[in-house]
Backbone as ProteinMPNN parsed JSONL, in Angstrom:
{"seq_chain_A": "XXXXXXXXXXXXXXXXXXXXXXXXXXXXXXXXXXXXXXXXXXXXXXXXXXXXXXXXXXXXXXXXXXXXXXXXXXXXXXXXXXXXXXXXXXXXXXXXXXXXXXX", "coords_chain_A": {"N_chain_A": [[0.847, -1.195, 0.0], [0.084, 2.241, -0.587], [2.065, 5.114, 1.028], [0.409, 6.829, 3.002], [-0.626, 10.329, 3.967], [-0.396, 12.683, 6.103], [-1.874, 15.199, 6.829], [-0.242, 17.656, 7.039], [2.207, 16.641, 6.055], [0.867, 16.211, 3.067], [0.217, 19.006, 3.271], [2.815, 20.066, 2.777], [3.567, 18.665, 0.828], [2.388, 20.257, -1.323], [2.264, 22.735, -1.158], [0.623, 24.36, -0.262], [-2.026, 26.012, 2.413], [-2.644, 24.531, 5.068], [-5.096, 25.356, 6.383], [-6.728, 26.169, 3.547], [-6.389, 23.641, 2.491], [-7.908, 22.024, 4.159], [-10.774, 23.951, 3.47], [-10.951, 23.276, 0.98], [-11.181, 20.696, 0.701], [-13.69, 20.567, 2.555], [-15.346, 21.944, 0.051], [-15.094, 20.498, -2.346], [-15.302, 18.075, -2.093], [-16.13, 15.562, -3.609], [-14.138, 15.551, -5.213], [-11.875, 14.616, -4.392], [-10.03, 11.889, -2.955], [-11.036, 9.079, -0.862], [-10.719, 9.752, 2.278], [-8.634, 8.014, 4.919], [-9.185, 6.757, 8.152], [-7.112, 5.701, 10.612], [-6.601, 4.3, 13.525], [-6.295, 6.956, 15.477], [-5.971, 8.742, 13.98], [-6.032, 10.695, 11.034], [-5.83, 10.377, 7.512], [-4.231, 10.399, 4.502], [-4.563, 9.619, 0.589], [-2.337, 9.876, -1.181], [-2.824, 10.279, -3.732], [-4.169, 12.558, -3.589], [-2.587, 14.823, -3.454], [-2.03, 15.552, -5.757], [-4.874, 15.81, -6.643], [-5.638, 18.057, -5.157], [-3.745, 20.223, -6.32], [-5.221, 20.558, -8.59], [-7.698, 21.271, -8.035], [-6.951, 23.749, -6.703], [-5.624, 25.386, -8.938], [-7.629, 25.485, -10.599], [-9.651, 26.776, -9.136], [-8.437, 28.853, -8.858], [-8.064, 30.177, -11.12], [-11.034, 31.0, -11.86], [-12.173, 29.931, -13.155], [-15.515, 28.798, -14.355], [-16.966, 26.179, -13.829], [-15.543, 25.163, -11.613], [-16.881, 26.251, -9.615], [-18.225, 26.022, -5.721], [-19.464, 23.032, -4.929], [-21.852, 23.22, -3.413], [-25.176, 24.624, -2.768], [-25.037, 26.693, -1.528], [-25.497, 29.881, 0.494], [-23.201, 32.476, 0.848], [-21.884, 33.36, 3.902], [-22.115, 36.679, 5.587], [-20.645, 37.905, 8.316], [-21.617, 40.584, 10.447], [-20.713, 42.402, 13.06], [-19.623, 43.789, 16.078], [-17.809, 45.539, 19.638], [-19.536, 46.964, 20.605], [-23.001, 48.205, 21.773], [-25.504, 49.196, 19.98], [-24.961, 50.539, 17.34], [-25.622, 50.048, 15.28], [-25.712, 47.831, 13.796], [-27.552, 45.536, 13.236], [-29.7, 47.094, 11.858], [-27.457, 47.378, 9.651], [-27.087, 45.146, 8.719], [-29.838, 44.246, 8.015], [-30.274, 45.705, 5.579], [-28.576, 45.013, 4.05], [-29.234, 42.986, 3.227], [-31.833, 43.139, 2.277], [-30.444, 44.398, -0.042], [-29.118, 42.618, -1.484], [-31.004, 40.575, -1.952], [-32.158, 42.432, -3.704], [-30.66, 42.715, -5.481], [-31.118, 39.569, -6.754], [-29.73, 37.977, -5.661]], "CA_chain_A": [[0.0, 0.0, 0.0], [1.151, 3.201, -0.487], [2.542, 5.541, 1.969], [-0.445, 7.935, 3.905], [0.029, 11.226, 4.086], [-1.108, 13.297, 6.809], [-2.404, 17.154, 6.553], [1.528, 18.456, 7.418], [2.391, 15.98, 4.716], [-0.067, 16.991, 2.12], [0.643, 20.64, 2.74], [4.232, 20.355, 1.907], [3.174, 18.291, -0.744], [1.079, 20.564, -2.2], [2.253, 23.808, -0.916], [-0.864, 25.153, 0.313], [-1.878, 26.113, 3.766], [-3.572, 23.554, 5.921], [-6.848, 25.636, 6.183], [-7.025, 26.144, 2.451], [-6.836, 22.458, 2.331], [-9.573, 21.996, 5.01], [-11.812, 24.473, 2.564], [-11.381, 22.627, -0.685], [-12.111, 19.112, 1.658], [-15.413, 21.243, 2.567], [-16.482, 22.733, -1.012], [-14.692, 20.271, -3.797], [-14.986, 16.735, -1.356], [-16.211, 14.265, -4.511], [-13.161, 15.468, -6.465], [-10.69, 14.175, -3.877], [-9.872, 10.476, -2.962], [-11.641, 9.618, 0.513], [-9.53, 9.707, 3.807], [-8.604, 7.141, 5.619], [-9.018, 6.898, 9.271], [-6.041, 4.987, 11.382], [-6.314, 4.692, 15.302], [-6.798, 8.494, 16.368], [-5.643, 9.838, 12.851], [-7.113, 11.116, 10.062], [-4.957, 10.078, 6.744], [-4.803, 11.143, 2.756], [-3.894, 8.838, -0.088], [-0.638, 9.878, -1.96], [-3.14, 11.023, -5.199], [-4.957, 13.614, -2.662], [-1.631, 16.206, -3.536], [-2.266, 15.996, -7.48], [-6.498, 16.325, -6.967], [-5.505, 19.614, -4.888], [-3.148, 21.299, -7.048], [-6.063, 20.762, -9.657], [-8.654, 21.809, -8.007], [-6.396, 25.246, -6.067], [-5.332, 25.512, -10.267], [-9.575, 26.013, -11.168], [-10.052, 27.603, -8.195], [-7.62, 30.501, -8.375], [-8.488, 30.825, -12.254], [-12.075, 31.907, -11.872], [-13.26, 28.649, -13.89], [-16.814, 28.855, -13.419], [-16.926, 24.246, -13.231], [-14.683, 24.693, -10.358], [-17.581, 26.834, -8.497], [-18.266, 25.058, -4.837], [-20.582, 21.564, -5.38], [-23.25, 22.786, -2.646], [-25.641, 25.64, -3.738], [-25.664, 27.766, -0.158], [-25.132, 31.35, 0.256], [-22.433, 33.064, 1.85], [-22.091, 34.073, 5.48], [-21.777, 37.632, 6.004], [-20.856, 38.694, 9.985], [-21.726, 41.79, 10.978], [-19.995, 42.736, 14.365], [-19.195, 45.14, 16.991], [-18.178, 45.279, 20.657], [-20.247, 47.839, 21.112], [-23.951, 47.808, 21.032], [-26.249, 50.587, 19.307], [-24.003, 51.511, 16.224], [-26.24, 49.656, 13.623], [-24.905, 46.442, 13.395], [-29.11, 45.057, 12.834], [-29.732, 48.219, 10.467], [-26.673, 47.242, 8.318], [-27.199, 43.721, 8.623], [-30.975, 44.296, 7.329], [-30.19, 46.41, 5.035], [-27.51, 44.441, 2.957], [-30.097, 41.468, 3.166], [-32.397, 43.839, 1.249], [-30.177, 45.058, -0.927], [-28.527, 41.279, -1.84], [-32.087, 40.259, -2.45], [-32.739, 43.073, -4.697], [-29.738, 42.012, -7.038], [-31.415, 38.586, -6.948], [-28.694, 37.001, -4.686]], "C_chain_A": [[0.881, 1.244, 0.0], [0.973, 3.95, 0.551], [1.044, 6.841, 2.112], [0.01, 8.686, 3.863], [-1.048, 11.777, 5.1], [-1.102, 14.657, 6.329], [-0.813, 18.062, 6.231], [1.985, 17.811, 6.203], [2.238, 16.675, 3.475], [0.414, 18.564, 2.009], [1.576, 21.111, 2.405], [4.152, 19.874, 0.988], [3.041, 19.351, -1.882], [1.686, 22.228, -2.488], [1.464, 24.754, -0.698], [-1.077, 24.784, 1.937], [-2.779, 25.378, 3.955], [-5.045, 24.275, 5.71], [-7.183, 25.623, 4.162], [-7.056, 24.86, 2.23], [-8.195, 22.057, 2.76], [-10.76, 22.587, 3.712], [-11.717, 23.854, 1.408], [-11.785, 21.38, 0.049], [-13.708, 19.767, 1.337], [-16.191, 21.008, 1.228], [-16.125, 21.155, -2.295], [-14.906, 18.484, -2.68], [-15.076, 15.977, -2.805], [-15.391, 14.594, -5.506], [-11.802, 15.238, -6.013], [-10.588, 12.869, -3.414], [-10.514, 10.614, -1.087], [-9.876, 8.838, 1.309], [-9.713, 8.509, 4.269], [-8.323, 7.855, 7.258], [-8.308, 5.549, 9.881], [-6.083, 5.186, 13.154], [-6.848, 5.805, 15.191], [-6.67, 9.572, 14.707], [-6.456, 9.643, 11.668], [-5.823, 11.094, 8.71], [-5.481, 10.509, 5.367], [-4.243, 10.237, 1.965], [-2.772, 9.45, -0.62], [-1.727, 11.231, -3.078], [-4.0, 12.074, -4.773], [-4.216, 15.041, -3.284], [-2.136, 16.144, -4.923], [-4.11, 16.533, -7.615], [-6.49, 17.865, -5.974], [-4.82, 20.313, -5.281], [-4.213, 20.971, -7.877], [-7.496, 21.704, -9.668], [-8.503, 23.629, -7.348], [-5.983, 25.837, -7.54], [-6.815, 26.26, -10.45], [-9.691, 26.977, -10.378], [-9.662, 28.766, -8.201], [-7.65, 30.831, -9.94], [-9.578, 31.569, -12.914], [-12.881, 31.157, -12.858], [-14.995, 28.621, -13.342], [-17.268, 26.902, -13.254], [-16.305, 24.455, -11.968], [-15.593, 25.634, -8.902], [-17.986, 25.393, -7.591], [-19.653, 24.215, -5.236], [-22.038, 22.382, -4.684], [-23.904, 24.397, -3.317], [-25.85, 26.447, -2.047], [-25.091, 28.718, -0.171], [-23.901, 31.294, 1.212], [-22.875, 33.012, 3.07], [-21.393, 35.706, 5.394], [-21.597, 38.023, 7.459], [-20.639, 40.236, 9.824], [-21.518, 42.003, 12.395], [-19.678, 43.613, 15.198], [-19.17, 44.657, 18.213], [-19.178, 45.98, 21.569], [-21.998, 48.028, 20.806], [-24.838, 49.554, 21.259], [-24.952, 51.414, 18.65], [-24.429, 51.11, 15.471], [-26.267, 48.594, 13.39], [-26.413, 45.657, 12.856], [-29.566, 45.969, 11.745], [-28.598, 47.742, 9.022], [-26.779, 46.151, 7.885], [-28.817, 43.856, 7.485], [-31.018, 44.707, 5.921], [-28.866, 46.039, 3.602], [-28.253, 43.668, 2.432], [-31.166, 42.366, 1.914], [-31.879, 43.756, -0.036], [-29.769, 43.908, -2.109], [-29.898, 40.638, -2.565], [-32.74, 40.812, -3.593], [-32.083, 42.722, -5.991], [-29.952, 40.614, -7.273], [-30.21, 37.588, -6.584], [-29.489, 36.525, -3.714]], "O_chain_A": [[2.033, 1.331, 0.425], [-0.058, 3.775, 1.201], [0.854, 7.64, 1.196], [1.224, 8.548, 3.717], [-2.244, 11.49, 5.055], [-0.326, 15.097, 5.482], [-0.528, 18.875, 5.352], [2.155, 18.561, 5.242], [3.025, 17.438, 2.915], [0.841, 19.161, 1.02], [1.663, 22.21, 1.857], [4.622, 20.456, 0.011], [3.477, 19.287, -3.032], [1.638, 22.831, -3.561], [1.68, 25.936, -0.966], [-0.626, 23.832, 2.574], [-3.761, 25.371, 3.212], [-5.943, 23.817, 5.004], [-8.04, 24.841, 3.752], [-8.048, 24.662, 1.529], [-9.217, 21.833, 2.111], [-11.484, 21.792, 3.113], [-12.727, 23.993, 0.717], [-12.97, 21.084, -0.107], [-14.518, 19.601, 0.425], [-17.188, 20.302, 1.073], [-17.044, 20.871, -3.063], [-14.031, 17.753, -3.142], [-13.956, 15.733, -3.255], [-15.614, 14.154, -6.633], [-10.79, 15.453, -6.679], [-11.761, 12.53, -3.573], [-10.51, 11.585, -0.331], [-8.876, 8.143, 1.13], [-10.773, 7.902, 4.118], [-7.683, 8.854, 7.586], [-8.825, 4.448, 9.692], [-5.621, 6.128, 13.798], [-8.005, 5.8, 14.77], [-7.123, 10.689, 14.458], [-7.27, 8.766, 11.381], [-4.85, 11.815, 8.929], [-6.623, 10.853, 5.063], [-3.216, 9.797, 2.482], [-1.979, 9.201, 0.287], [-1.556, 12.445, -3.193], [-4.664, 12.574, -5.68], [-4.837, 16.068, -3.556], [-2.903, 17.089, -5.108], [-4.539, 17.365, -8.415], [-7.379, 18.694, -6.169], [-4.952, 21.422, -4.762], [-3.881, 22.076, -8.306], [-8.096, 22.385, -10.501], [-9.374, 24.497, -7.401], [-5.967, 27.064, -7.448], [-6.975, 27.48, -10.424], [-9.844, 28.108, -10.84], [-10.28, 29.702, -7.693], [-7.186, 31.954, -10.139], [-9.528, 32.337, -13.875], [-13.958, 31.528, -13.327], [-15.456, 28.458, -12.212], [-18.011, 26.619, -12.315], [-16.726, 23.67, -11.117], [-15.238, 25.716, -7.726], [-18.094, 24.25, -8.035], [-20.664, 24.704, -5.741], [-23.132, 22.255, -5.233], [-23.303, 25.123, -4.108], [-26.983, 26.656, -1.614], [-24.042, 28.723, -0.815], [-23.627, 30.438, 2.055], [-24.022, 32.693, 3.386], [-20.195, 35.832, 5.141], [-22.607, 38.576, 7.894], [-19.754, 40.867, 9.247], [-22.516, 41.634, 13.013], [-19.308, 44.587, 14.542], [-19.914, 43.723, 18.513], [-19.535, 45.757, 22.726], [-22.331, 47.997, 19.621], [-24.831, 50.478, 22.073], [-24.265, 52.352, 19.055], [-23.935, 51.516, 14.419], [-27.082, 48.293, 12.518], [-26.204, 45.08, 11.788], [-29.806, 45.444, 10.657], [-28.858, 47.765, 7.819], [-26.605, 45.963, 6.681], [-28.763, 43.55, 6.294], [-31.738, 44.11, 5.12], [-28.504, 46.678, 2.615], [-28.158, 43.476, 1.22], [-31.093, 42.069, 0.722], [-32.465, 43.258, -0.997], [-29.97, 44.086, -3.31], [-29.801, 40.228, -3.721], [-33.543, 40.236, -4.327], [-32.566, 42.511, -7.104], [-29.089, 40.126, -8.002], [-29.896, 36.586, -7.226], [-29.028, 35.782, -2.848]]}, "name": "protein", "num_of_chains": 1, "seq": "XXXXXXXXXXXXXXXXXXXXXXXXXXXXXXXXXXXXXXXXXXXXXXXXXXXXXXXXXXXXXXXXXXXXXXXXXXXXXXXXXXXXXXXXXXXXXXXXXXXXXXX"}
């Protein structure tokens, strides 16, 4: 069998940062080989590094195939530590506006 690679692995593999891995796992999963789980760890096949330079390749070209599989909106946070500065007004008020451009 061939040699596992773990996340630290993979990301020198690959040269991409661990979370950017994590997020293509998330959005692109049925275009990567599945994981293996070992004892406590969480493992990658070998051909994991070539299906993420392909899919960080689409991804950072603006390919519209390489948009994410699931069809859900963004998250916008709206934030503050302080309360009564708007943060429900701007929040409302994007939601409007997002809706009006048929987003």
């Amino acid at each position: 069998m061939n040699q596992l690679l773990t996340i630290t692995d993979l990301s020198a593999a690959t040269g991409l940062e661990e979370s950017l891995i994590r997020f293509y796992e998330s959005e692109y999963s049925s275009r990567l080989p599945e994981k293996i789980v070992r004892g406590d760890g969480l493992f990658f096949r070998p051909e994991a590094a070539a299906a993420l330079r392909d899919i960080h390749a689409r991804y950072g070209s603006g390919d519209v195939s390489s948009a994410p599989e699931r069809g859900y909106g963004r998250v916008i946070a709206v934030s503050s530590g302080k309360g009564g500065v708007g943060k429900s007004n701007l929040a409302l008020n994007l939601a409007i506006e997002f809706q009006r451009a048929g987003h």
